[in-house]
N, C-alpha and C positions, 0 to 999 in steps of 0.2 A: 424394613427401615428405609425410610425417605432422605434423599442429600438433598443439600439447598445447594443451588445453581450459584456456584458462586464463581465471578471473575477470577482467573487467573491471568497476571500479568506476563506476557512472552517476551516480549523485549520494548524496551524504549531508548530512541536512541536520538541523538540532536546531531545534525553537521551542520557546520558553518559554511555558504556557499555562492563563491563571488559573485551573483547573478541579480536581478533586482529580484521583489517578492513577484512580481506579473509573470517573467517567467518561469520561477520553480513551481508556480502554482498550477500553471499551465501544463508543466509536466506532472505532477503527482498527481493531478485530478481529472485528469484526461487518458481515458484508457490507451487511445491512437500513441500518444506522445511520450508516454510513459513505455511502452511496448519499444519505443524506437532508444529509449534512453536505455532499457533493461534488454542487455543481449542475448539470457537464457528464455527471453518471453517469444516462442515461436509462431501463436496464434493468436490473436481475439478475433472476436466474434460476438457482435452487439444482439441483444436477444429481443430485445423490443427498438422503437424508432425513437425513444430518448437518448441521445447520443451523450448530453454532457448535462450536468446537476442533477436533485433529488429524483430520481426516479428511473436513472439510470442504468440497465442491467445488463450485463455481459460477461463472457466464457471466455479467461487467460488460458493458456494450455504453456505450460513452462517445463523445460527439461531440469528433470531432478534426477541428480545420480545414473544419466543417462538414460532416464525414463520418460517419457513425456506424462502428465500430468494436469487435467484441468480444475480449474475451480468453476463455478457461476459465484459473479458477488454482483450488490447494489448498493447504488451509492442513495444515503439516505440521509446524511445532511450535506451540503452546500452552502459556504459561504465565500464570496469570488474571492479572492486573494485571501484569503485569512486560514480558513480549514476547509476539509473534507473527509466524510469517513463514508468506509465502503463493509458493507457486509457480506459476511458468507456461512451457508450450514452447510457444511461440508464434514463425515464422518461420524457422526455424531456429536459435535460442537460447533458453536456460534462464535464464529471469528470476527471481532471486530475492532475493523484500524481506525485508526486518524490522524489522518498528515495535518500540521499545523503551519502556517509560514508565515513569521515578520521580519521586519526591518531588524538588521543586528546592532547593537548593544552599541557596538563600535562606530557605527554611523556607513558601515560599507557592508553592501551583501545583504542575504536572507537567513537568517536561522532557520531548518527547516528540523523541524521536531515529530516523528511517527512515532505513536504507543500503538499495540498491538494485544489485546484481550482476548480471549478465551475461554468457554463458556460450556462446559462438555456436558451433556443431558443424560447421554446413554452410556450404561453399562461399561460397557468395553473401553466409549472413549475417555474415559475416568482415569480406567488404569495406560491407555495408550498414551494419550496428550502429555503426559509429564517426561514421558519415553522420548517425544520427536521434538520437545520444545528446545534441544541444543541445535536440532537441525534445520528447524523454523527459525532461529535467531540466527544461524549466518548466515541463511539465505535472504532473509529480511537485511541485514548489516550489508551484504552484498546488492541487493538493489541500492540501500540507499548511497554506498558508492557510486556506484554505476549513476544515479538520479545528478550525484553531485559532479560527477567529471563531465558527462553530457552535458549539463547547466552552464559549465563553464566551459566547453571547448564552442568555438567558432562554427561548428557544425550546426547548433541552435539556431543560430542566427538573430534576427531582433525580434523585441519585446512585441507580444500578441497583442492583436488590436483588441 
């Protein structure tokens, strides 16, 4: 018997975040940036010479549960201030985000919006991925803290050229 690959949704989650959309965009879609915003991300490492938009590939290495941990993902759309989604096969499933970011509602700030999909093919990660998806959503909940308090602390500094 054959499964159909079908999406499962991991978490999606919205903060509201005093910063203009240039730079929340700059931190979610920039491996460098994002690394400095997320303080459990202890390495990257760019895998090819595309540093920033589609084609982008490189190695997070992040402490989990005292563990280190890496992924490979690529980033395979780009659109500058608007979205980005980054992919990974990692375990047997196709992990795929995307951070979205606009002007808020209110007329102040960025809404910054990440959905997070996954896509298990093999056997095992079938039955695993349902298992770690409480532990994938805090930790995703906790970068996008982390994304939102760096955006707003004075440590950013001004909006990227």
């Amino acid at each position: 018997m054959r499964f159909r690959l079908e999406a499962v949704t991991i978490i999606e989650t919205r903060h509201h975040i005093d910063a203009d959309v240039a730079k929340v965009f700059d931190v979610v879609a920039h491996i460098d940036n994002f690394a400095k915003a997320v303080p459990h991300l202890v390495n990257v490492e760019h895998i090819n010479d595309v540093h920033s938009g589609v084609g982008a590939k490189f190695r997070e290495t992040r402490l989990m549960n005292r563990r280190e941990a890496s992924t490979e993902l690529e980033v395979t759309e780009y659109v500058k201030n608007e979205r980005v989604r980054m992919v990974s096969d990692e375990g047997g499933t196709i992990w795929d985000t995307v951070f979205t970011v606009e002007p808020s509602s209110n007329g102040a700030g960025t809404d910054l919006t990440m959905v997070m999909d996954c896509r298990p093919y093999e056997r095992m990660a079938k039955i695993v991925t349902p298992l770690v998806k409480p532990i994938v959503a805090r930790a995703v909940k906790g970068d996008m803290e982390a994304v939102k308090n760096y955006c707003e602390s004075a440590e950013f500094g001004e909006s990227p050229e």
